[in-house]
C-alpha positions as CSV (number, residue, x, y, z in Angstrom):
1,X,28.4,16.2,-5.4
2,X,28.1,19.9,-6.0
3,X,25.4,21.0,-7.9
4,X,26.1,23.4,-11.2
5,X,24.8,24.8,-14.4
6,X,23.6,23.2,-17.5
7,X,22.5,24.3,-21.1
8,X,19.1,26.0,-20.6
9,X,19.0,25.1,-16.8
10,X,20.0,25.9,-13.5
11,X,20.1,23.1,-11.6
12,X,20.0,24.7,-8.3
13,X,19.1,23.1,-4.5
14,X,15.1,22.9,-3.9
15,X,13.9,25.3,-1.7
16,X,13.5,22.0,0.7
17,X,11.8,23.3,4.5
18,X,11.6,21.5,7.7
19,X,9.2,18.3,7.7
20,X,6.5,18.0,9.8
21,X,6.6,16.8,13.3
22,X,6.3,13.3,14.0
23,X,2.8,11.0,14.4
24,X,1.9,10.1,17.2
25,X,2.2,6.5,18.0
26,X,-0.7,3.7,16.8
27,X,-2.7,2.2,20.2
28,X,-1.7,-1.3,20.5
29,X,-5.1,-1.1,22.6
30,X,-7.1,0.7,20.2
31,X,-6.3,-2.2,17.7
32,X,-7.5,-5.0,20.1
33,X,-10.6,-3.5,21.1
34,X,-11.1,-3.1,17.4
35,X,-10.3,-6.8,16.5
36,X,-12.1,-8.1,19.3
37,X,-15.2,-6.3,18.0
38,X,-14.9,-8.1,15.0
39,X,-14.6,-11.5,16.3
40,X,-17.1,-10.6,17.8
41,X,-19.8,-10.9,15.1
42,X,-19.3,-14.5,14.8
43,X,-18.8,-15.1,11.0
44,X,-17.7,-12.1,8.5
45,X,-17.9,-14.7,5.5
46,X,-19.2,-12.1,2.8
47,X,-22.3,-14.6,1.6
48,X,-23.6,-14.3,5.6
49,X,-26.5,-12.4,7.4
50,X,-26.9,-9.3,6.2
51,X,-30.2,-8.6,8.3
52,X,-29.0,-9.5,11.9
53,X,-28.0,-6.5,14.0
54,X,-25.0,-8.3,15.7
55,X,-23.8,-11.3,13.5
56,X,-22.6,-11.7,9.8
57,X,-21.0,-9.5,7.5
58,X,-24.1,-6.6,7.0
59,X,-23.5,-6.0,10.9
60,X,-19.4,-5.9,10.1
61,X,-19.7,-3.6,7.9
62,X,-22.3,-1.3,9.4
63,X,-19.6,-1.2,12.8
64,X,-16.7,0.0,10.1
65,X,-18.9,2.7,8.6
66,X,-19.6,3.9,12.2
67,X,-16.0,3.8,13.3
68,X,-15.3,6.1,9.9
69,X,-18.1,8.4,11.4
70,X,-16.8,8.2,15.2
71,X,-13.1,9.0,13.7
72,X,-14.4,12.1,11.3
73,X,-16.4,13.5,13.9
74,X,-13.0,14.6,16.1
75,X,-11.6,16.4,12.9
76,X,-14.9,18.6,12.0
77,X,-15.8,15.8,9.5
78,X,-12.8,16.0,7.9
79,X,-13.4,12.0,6.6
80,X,-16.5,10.7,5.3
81,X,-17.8,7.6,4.4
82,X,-19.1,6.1,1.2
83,X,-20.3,2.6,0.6
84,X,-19.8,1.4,-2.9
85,X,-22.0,-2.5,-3.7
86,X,-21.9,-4.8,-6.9
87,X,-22.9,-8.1,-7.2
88,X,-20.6,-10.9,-8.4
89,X,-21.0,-14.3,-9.1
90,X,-18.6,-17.1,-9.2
91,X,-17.5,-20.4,-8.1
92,X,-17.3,-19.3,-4.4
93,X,-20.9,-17.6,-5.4
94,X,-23.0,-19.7,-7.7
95,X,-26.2,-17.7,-7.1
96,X,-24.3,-14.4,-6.5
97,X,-23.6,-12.2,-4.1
98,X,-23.6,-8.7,-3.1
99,X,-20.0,-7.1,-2.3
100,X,-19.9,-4.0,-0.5
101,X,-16.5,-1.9,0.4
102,X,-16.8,0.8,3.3
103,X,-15.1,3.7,2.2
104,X,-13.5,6.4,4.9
105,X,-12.4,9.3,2.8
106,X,-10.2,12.3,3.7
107,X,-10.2,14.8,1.4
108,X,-6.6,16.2,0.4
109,X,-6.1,19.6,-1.0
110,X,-6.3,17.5,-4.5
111,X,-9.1,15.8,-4.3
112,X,-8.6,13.5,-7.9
113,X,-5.0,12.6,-6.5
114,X,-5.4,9.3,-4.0
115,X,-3.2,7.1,-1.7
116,X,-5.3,4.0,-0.7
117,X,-5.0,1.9,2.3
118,X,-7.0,-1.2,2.5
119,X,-7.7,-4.3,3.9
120,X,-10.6,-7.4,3.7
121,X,-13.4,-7.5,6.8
122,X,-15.0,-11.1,5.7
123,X,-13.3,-14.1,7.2
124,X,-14.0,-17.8,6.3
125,X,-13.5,-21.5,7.6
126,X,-12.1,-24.6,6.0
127,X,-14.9,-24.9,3.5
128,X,-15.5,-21.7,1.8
129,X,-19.5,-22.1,1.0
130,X,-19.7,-22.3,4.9
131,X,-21.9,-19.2,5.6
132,X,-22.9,-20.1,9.3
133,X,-20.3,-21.5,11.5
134,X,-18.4,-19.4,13.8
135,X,-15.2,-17.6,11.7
136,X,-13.4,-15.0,13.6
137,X,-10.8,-14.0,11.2
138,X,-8.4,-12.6,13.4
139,X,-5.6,-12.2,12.0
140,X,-7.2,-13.0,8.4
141,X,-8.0,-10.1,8.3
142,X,-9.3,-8.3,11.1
143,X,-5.8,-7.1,11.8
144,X,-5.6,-5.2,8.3
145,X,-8.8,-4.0,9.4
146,X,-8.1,-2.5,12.5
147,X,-4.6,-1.4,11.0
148,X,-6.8,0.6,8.2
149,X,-8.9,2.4,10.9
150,X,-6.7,3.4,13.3
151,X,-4.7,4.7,10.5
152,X,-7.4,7.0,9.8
153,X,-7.8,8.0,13.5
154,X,-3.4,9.2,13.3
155,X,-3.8,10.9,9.5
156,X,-7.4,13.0,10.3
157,X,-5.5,15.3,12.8
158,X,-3.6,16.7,9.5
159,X,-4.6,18.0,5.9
160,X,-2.5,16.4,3.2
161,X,-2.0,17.4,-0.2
162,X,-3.5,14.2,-2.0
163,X,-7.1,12.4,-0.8
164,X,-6.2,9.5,1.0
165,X,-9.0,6.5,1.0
166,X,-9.2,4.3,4.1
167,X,-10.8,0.8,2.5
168,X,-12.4,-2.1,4.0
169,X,-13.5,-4.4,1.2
170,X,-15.5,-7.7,1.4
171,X,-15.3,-10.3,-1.1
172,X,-11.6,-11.3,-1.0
173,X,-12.1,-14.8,0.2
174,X,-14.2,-15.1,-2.9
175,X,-12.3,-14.1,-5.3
176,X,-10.6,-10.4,-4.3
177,X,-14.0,-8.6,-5.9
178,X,-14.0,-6.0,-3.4
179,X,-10.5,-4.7,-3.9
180,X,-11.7,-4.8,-7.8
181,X,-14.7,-3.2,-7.2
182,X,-12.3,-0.1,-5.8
183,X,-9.8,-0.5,-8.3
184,X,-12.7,-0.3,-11.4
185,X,-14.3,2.8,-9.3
186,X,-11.1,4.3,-9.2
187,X,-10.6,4.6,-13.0
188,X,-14.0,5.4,-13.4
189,X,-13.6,8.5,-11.4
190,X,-10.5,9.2,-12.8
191,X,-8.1,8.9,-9.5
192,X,-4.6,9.9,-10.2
193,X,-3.6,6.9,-7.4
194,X,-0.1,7.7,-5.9
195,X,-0.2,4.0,-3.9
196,X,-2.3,1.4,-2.6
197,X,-1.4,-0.7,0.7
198,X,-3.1,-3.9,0.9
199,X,-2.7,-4.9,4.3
200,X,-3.6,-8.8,4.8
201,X,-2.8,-11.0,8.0
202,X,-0.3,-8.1,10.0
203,X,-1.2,-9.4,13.1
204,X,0.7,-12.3,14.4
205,X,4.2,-13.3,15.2
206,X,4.5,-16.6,16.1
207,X,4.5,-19.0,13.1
208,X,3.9,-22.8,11.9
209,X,5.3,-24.7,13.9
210,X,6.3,-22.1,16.6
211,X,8.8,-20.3,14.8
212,X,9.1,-16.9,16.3
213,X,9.5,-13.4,14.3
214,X,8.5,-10.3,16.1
215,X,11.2,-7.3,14.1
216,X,10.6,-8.4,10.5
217,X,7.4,-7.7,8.2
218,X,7.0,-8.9,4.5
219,X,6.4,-6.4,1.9
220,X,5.5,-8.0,-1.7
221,X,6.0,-6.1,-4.8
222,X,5.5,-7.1,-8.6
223,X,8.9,-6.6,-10.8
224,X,7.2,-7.0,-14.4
225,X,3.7,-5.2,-14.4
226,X,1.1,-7.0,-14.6
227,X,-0.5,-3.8,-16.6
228,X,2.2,-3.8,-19.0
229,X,1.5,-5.3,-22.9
230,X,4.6,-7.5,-24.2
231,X,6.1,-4.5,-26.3
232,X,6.0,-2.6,-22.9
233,X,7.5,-5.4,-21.4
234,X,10.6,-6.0,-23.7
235,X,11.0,-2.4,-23.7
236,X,11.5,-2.6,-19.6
237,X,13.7,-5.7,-20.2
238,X,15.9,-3.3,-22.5
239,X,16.2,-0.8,-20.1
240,X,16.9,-3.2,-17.6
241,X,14.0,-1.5,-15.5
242,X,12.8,-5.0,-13.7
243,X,13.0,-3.8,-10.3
244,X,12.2,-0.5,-10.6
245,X,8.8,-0.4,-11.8
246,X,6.1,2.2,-9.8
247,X,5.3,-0.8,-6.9
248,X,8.8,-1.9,-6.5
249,X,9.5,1.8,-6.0
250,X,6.5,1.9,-3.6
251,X,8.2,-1.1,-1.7
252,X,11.6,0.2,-1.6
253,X,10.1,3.4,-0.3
254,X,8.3,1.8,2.5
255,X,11.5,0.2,3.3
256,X,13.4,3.6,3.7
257,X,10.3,5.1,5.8
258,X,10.6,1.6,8.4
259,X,14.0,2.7,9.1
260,X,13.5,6.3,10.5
261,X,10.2,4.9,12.8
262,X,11.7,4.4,16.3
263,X,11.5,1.4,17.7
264,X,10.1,-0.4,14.1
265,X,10.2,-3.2,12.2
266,X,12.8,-4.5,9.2
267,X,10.9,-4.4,6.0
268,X,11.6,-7.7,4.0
269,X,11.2,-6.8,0.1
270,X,10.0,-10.3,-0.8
271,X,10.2,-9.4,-4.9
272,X,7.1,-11.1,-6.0
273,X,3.5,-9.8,-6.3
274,X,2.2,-12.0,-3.3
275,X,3.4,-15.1,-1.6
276,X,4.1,-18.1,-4.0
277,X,1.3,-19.1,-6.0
278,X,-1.2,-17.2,-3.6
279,X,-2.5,-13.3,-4.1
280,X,-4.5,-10.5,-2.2
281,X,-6.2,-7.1,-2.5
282,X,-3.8,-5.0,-3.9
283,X,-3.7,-7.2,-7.7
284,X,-6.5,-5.7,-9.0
285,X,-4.5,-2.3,-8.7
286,X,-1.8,-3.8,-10.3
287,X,-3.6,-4.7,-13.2
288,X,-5.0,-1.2,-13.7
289,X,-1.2,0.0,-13.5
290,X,-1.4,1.6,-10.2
291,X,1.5,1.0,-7.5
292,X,0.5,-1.7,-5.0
293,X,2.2,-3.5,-2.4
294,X,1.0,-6.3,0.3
295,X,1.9,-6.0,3.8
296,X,1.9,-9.3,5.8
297,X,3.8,-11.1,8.6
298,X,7.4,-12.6,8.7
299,X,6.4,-15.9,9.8
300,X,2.5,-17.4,8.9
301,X,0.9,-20.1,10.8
302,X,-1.6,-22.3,8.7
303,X,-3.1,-23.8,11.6
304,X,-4.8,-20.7,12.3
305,X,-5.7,-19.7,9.3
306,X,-9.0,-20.8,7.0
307,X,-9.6,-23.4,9.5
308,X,-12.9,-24.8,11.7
309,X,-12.5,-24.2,15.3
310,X,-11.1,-27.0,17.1
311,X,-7.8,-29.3,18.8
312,X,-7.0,-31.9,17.5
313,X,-3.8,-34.3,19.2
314,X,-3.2,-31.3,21.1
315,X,-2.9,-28.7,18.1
316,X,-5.0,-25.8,18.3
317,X,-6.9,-24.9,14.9
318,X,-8.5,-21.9,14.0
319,X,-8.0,-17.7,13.4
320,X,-8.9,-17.1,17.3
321,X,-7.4,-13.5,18.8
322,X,-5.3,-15.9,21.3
323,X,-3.4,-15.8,18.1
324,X,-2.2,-12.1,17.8
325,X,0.4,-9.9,18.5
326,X,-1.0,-6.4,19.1
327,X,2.7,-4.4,19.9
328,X,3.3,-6.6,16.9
329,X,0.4,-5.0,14.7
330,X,1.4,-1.7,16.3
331,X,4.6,-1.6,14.3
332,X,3.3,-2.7,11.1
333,X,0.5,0.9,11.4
334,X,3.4,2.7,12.1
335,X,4.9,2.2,8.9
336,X,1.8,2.4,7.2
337,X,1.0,5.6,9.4
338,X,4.6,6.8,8.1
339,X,4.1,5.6,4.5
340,X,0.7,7.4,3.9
341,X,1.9,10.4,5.7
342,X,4.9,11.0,3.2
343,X,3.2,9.9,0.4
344,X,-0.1,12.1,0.7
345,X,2.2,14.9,1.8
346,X,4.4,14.9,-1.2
347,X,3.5,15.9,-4.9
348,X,2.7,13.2,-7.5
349,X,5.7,11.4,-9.1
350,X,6.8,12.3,-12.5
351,X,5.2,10.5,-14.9
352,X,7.7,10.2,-17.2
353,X,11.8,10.7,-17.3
354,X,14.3,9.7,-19.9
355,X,17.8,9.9,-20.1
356,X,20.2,9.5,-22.9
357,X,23.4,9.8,-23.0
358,X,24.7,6.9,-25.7
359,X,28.3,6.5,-26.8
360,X,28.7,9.5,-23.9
361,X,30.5,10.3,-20.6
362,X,27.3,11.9,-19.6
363,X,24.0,11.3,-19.2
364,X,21.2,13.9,-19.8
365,X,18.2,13.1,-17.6
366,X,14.4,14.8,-18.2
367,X,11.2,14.6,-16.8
368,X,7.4,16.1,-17.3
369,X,6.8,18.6,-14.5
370,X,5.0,18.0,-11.8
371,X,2.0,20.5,-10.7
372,X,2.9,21.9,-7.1
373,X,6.7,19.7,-7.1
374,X,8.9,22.8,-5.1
375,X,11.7,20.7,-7.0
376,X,13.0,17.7,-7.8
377,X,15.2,14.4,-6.7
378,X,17.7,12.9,-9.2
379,X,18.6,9.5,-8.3
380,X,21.0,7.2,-10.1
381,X,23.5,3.8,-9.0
382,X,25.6,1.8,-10.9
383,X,23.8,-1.0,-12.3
384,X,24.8,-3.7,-10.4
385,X,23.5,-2.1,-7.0
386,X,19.7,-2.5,-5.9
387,X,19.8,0.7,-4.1
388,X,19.7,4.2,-4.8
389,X,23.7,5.5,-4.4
390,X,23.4,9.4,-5.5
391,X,21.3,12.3,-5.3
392,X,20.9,15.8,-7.1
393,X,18.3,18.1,-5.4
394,X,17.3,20.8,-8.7
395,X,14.0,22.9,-9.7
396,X,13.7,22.1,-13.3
397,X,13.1,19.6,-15.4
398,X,16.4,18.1,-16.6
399,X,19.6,18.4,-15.9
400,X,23.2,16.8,-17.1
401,X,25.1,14.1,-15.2
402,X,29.3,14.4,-15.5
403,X,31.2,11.3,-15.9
404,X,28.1,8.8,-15.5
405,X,27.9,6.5,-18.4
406,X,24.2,5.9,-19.4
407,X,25.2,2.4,-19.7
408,X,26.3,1.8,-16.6
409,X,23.8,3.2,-14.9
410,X,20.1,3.4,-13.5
411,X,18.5,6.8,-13.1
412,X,15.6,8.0,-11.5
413,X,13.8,11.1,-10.6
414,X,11.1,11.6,-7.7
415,X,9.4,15.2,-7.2
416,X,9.4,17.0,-3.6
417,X,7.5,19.3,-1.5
418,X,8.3,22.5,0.1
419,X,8.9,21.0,3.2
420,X,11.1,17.8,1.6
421,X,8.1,15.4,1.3
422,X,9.3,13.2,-1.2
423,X,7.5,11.5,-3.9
424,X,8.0,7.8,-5.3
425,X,11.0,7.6,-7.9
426,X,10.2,7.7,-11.6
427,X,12.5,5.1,-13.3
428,X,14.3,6.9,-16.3
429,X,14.1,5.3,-19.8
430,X,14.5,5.8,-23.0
431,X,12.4,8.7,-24.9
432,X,9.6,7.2,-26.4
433,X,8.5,8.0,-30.0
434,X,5.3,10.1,-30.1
């Protein structure tokens, strides 16, 4: 659609530049080694040794805070690692117990602006108060884990514009208190977070039963945020914005980025927060209102996961690396690689847009500006379509669509870089009364 001139506006083409080369591909090697240093340390359940030197989750996380080291010191530094502690109590820890995330952190040229990848290092058996006995946590969730740091060895060979956090939290078996421990020290030091990508059992593809699914991974996304009051809520039901809130954006994004990786997976937008009835890392964002997805395998298999070590009438139990699918687990840190790359490379999204256009042919469409946006993505589809149809590249802040009904339509905006890096979409509504 051409692009042309409206009142108090021109809505001319960004000055859009060539984007980066491609990343380099993730090691399915590097990710093994990793895992298999984790199994490694017998039991990572987060109420084990903290004292011993090899076992227990105190030696698990000392290992991630060195690989954060080993991985900055090839880049001049360039990520650093923080550990951030508080102690919890609940019914998985009656007496309490001491949580600790390992933080590597790679400053962007905005340091207060933040794209977070994490996953959980502690690991568990069949009963959950069981401290001692052997738990390697495989695939749940040493895959996340190696995913998380070998993501940080790809992204430290560039700068990006935002700060992007490479998290291993504890805790999660116990109640997700590492990933809220991040979440609550995020919005105490006032992070501006773009995304966060929980990424929890990525590592297998052969499922219950023996069902086989090696070019499919689930993405999980809320619709209704969690964040959102009931008069927010209505007003999103009125609006018809259901799926298009920040993490379904996030999702949908993530599903556009899968397709250009060669070789790569088929992102499955499974459109609820987490599986059924089950959750993960990434809700505690989602209750501050920041965009959070979950990354997991196509096909589970319960047999291997949260389960003593042992065969019984043939049927091998337990979360053993025999279990894995490193090529597999490859694909899935590609996206992520892919994801975190765009994301941190492109300005923030708008944080607000609204259109109006009743009893109209048209449809006027604004949005706030966006510090260091080279210009700006409108995106609109009829309303029964999920996906985004059409697309006006302009440099302000509003411009006017011909012959599309605001009725009919959904509209979006996302912001871009000089070199095309594009932001997540900002879902238009209506103007809100100050």
């Amino acid at each position: 659609m051409p692009l042309f001139a409206v009142p108090l506006l021109l809505a001319a083409a960004a000055p859009i530049s060539s984007p980066p080369a491609r990343l380099p591909a993730p090691s399915a090697a590097r990710l093994k080694a990793d895992v298999t240093a984790m199994v490694g340390f017998g039991t990572r359940h987060t109420a084990s040794t903290t004292t011993d030197p090899k076992r227990g989750i105190g030696a698990a996380r000392t290992w991630a805070a060195q690989r954060f080291t080993e991985i900055g010191a090839t880049c001049g530094g360039c990520v650093t690692v923080e550990r951030i502690a508080r102690t919890f109590t609940g019914p998985r820890a009656p007496i309490g117990v001491v949580v600790e995330d390992v933080l590597g952190i790679q400053k962007g040229r905005d340091p207060n602006r933040v794209v977070i990848v994490g996953a959980h290092i502690d690991s568990r058996v069949t009963d959950v108060m069981n401290v001692t006995s052997d738990a390697p946590g495989a695939n749940d969730n040493a895959s996340g884990v190696a995913l998380v740091l070998e993501a940080a060895r790809l992204l430290s060979q560039r700068q990006f514009d935002a700060t992007i956090v490479y998290a291993v939290f504890s805790g999660e078996e116990q109640g997700l208190w590492g990933a809220e421990l991040l979440a609550d020290t995020a919005k105490a030091r006032g992070w501006k977070v773009s995304a966060m990508l929980n990424n929890d059992i990525v590592g297998n593809t052969v499922g219950h039963g023996g069902v086989r699914v090696a070019d499919k991974v689930r993405v999980f996304s809320e619709g209704i945020r969690a964040s959102e009051d009931l008069v927010a809520q209505q007003g999103r039901r009125a609006e018809g914005g259901e799926d298009d809130g920040p993490s379904r954006a996030l999702a949908k994004a993530i599903d556009g980025i899968a397709g250009t990786v060669p070789g790569g997976l088929d992102v499955m937008l499974d459109r609820r927060p987490d599986r059924f009835g089950r959750g993960g890392d990434h809700e505690p964002f989602l209750k501050l209102g920041y965009p959070a997805v979950r990354f997991s395998v196509a096909a589970e298999n319960w047999d291997r996961q949260h389960q003593d070590l042992r065969t019984e009438n043939g049927v091998v139990y337990g979360d053993t690396i025999e279990g894995m699918d490193f090529p597999y687990l490859a694909k899935v840190t590609a996206i992520n690689v892919a994801t975190l790359a765009r994301i941190a490379g492109a300005p923030a999204a708008p944080d607000e847009v609204t259109i109006a256009g009743a009893l109209s042919r048209d449809t006027t469409v604004k949005w706030t500006a966006v510090p260091g946006a080279a210009g700006y993505r409108v995106r609109w589809r009829r309303n029964d379509a999920q996906d985004w149809a059409e697309t006006r590249d302009v440099t302000g802040t509003q411009t006017l669509l011909v012959q599309v009904p605001v009725d009919d339509n959904f509209v979006g905006v996302s912001a871009l870089s000089a070199n095309g890096a594009e932001s997540l979409v900002s879902f238009g509504g209506r103007e809100r009364r100050r």
